[in-house]
LUMKE-905632 format. One line per 2 residues: their letters; for each residue x, y, z of C-alpha. Coordinates in steps of 0.25 Angstrom, whole numbers, padded with zeros to 4 digits, m for minus. Example, Ala and Ser with C-alpha at 12.3 -4.5 7.8 and 13.67 -1.06 7.14 Angstrom:
2
AS	0049:m0018:0031  0055:m0004:0029
This chain:
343
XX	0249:0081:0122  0248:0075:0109
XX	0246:0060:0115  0233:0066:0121
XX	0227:0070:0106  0225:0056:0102
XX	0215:0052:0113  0206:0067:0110
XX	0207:0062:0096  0201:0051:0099
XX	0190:0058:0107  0187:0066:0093
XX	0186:0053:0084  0176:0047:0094
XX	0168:0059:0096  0168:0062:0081
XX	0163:0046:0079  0152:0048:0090
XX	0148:0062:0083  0147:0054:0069
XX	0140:0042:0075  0129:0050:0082
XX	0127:0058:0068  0125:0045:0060
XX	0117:0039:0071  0108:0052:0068
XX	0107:0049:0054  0105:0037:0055
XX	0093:0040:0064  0087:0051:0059
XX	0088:0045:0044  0097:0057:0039
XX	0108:0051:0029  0116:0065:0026
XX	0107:0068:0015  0091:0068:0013
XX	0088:0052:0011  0079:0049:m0001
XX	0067:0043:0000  0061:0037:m0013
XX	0045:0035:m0016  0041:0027:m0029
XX	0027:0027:m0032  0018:0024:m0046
XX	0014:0039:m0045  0018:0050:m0036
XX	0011:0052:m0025  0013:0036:m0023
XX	m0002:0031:m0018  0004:0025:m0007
XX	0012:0035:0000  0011:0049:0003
XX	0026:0054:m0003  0023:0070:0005
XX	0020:0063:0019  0032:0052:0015
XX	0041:0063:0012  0036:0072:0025
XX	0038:0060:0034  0054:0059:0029
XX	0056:0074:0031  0063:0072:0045
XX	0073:0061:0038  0078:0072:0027
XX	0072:0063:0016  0070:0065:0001
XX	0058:0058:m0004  0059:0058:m0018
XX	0047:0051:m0026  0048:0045:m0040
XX	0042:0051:m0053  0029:0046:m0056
XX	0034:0040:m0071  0045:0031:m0066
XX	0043:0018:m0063  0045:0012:m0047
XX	0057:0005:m0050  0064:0015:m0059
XX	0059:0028:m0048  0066:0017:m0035
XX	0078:0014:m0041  0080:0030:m0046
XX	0077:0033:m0032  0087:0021:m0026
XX	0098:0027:m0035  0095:0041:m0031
XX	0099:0038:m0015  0084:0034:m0009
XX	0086:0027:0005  0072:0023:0003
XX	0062:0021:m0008  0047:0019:m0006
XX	0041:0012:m0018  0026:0013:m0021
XX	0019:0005:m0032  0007:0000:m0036
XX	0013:m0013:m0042  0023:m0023:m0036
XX	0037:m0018:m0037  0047:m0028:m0046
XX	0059:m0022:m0047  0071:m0028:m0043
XX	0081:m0018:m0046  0074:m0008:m0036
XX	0076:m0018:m0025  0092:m0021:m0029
XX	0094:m0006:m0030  0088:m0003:m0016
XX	0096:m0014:m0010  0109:m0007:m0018
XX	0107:0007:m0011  0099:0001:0001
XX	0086:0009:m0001  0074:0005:0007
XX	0063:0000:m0003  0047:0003:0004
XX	0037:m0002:m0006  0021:0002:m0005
XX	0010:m0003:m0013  0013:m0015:m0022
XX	0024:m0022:m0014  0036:m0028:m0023
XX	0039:m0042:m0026  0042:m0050:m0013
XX	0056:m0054:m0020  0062:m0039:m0022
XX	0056:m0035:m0009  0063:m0046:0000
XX	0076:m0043:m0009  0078:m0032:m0001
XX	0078:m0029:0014  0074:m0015:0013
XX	0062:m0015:0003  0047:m0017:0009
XX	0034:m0017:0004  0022:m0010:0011
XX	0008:m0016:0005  0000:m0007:0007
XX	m0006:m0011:m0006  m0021:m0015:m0007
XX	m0021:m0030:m0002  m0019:m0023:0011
XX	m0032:m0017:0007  m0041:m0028:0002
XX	m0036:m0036:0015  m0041:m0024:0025
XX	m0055:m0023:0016  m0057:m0039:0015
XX	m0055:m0041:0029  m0065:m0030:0033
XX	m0075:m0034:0023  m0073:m0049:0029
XX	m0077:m0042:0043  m0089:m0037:0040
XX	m0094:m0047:0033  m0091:m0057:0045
XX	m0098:m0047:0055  m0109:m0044:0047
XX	m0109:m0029:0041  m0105:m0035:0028
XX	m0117:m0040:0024  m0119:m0055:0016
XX	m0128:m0051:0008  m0132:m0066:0003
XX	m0128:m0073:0015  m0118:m0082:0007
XX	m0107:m0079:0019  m0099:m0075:0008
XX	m0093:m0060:0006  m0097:m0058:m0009
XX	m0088:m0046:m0015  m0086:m0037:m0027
XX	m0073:m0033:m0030  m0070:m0022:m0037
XX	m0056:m0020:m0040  m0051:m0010:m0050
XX	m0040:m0014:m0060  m0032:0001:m0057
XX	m0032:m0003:m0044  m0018:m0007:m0039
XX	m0019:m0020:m0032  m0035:m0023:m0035
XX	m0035:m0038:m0036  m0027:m0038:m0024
XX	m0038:m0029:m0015  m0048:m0039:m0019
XX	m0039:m0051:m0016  m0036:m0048:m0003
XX	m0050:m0045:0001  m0055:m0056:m0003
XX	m0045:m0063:0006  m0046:m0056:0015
XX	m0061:m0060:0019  m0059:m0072:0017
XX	m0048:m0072:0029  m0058:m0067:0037
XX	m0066:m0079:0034  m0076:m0071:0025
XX	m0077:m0080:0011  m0080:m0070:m0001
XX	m0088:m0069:m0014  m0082:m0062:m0025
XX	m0092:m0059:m0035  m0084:m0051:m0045
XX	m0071:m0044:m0045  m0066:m0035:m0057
XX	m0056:m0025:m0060  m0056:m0012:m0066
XX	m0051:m0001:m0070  m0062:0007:m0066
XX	m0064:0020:m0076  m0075:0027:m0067
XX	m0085:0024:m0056  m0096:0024:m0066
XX	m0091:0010:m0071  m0100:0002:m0065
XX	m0096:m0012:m0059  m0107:m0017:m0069
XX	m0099:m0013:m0080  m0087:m0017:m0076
XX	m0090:m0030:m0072  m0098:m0032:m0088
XX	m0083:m0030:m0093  m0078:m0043:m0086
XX	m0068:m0035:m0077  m0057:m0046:m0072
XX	m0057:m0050:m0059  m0045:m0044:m0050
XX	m0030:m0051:m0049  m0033:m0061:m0038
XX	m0047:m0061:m0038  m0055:m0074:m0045
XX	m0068:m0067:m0050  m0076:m0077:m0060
XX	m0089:m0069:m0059  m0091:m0060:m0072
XX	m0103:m0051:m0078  m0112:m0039:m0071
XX	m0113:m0036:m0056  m0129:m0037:m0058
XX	m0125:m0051:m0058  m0118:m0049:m0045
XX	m0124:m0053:m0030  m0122:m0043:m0021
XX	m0109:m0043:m0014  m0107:m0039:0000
XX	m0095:m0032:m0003  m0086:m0024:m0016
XX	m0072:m0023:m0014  m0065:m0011:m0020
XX	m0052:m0006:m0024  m0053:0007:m0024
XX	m0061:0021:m0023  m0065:0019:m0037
XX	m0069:0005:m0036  m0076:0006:m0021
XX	m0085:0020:m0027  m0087:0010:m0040
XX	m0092:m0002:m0031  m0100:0007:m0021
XX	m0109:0012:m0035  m0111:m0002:m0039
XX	m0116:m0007:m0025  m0125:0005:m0026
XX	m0131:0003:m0040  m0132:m0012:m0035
XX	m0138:m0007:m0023  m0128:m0016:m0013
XX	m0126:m0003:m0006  m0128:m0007:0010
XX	m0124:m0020:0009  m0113:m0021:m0001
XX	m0101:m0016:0005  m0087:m0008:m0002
XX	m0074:m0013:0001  m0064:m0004:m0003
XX	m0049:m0001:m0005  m0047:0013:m0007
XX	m0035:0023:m0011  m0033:0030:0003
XX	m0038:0035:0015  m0043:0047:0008
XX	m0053:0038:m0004  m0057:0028:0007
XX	m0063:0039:0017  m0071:0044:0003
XX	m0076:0030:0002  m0079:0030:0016
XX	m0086:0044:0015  m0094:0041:0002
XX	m0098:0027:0007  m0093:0019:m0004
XX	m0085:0009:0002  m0087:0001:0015
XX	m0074:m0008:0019  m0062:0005:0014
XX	m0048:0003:0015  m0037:0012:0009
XX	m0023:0014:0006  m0017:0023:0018
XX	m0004:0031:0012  m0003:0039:0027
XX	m0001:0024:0033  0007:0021:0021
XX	0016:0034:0020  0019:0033:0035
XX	0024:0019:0036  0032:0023:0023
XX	0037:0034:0030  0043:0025:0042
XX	0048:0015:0034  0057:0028:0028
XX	0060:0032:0039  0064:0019:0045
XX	0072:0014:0032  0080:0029:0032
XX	0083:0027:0047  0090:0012:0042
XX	0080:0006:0051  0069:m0005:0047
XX	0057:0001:0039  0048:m0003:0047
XX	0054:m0001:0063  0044:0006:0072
XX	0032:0005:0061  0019:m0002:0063
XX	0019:m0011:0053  0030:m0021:0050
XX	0035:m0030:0038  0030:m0044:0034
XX	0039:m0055:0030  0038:m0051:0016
XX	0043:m0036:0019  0028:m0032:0017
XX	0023:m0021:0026  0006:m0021:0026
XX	0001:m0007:0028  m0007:0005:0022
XX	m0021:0001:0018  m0032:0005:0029
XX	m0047:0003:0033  m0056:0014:0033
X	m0062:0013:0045
């Protein structure tokens, strides 16, 4: 009889093996980890401009997941690595300015945290010194390319008008100093018309920090505004000076409202067309609606929060952030996303 127990034992251990497996394989698959997995946001303010933390959150219910965002007064680098010590499995990271902490990324590798960054994408270095930080540009180049190229259209089929037949795409660019990323809206712009053969003329650029919308480009153009990081702008003095330009690129509600009184008092209304980069979906439709702008594009946090919220997912799941999403790295770990046209 006894001889016969050590086979059954057998039996048990395999079936107690098989039992355990299919429970991890659950886990694993499903994203729960034995206790709720946290999820880190790092923004410059709270609610972070690009990304909806309460849909974020909503969208990592059915994973068991704390989201926990950082406090307003603490700086990125400081709020990641609290939140790396503290246990998150990932930490989305969004900033205004390029991200240059080292220690973060060392950290992260030491605890194997998943690192997503949005807006200003840190340095090339520290994001290939780790294999699970990326950056997700949906900072305004994308922008400024997605107005350039359809400013560069219509000028080429003819609704953008030349208004002295000098074949030339003669702008106005004004670009707001408190704007993040200004010079690099007008940069690609200008860069992007000419890749679709359309040379340009820039008759002044400027930054500034634009009080209110009764400060008249007049005014601030007497005040010798400096031209935009980027952006060579020799011309100087009053916009009565100025030939009409086909088009004014903006960055900004402000700026796009500010340019849209000027060609009015100017009386280029008609012909002089806005271009654009507003906030989100909600300020472009208002430009749209009050007819201040032409060419609109605009930051969209629904695109931006959703693709987030897969790459979560993904990385909780120990897959790649980005299997089974529609858009897909670059060589440089880059992911292009999140500015749109309004149509």
């Amino acid at each position: 009889m006894k001889k016969n127990l050590f086979p059954v034992f057998l039996r048990l251990a395999a079936l107690a093996a098989c039992i355990y497996a299919c429970v991890l394989s659950v886990r694993l698959a499903t994203g729960d980890h034995g206790s709720p997995a946290l999820v880190g946001v790092v923004g410059p303010a709270e609610p972070i401009s690009y990304l909806d933390t309460d849909a974020f959150a909503e969208s990592l219910a059915e994973l068991d997941c704390e989201v926990r965002v950082s406090d307003a007064g603490t700086s990125a680098a400081d709020a990641a690595l609290q939140l790396i010590e503290q246990g998150a499995e990932v930490i989305v990271i969004g900033s205004d300015v390029p991200f240059t902490d080292p220690d973060v990324f060392t950290q992260a590798a030491a605890h194997s945290t998943t690192l997503l960054f949005v807006g200003a994408s840190p340095q090339q270095k520290l994001l290939d010194s780790y294999d699970k930080a990326w950056a997700l540009d949906n900072d305004a180049a994308h922008g400024g390319q997605l107005l350039g190229k359809q400013a560069a259209m219509a000028f080429r089929e003819g609704s953008l008008q030349d208004v002295d037949d000098d074949k030339l795409l003669d702008c106005i660019g004004l670009l707001p100093g408190d704007y993040p990323s200004a010079g690099i809206v007008g940069r690609e712009f200008l860069a992007e018309c000419e890749h679709y053969g359309v040379y340009t003329d820039l008759h002044h650029n400027f930054t500034d920090v634009m009080a209110d919308l009764h400060y008249s480009l007049n005014e601030v153009w007497q005040q010798d505004a400096q031209p935009a990081d980027a952006l060579e702008d020799d011309s100087a003095g009053d916009i009565s000076d100025t030939s009409q330009p086909e088009v004014i690129f903006c960055a900004g509600s402000r700026a796009a409202e500010l340019a849209h009184e000027q060609a009015r008092q100017m009386g280029w209304l008609g012909t002089t067309r806005i271009a654009a980069l507003a906030e989100s979906r909600e300020s472009a439709q208002a430009l749209r609606d009050a007819g201040t702008a032409d060419y609109i594009a605009y930051y969209d946090r629904e695109i931006a929060t959703s693709i987030l919220s897969q790459f979560t997912h993904n990385a909780l799941n120990y897959r790649f952030v980005a299997q089974d999403c529609t858009v897909q790295p670059d060589e440089n770990k880059h992911f292009i996303f999140g500015y749109q046209l309004l149509e």
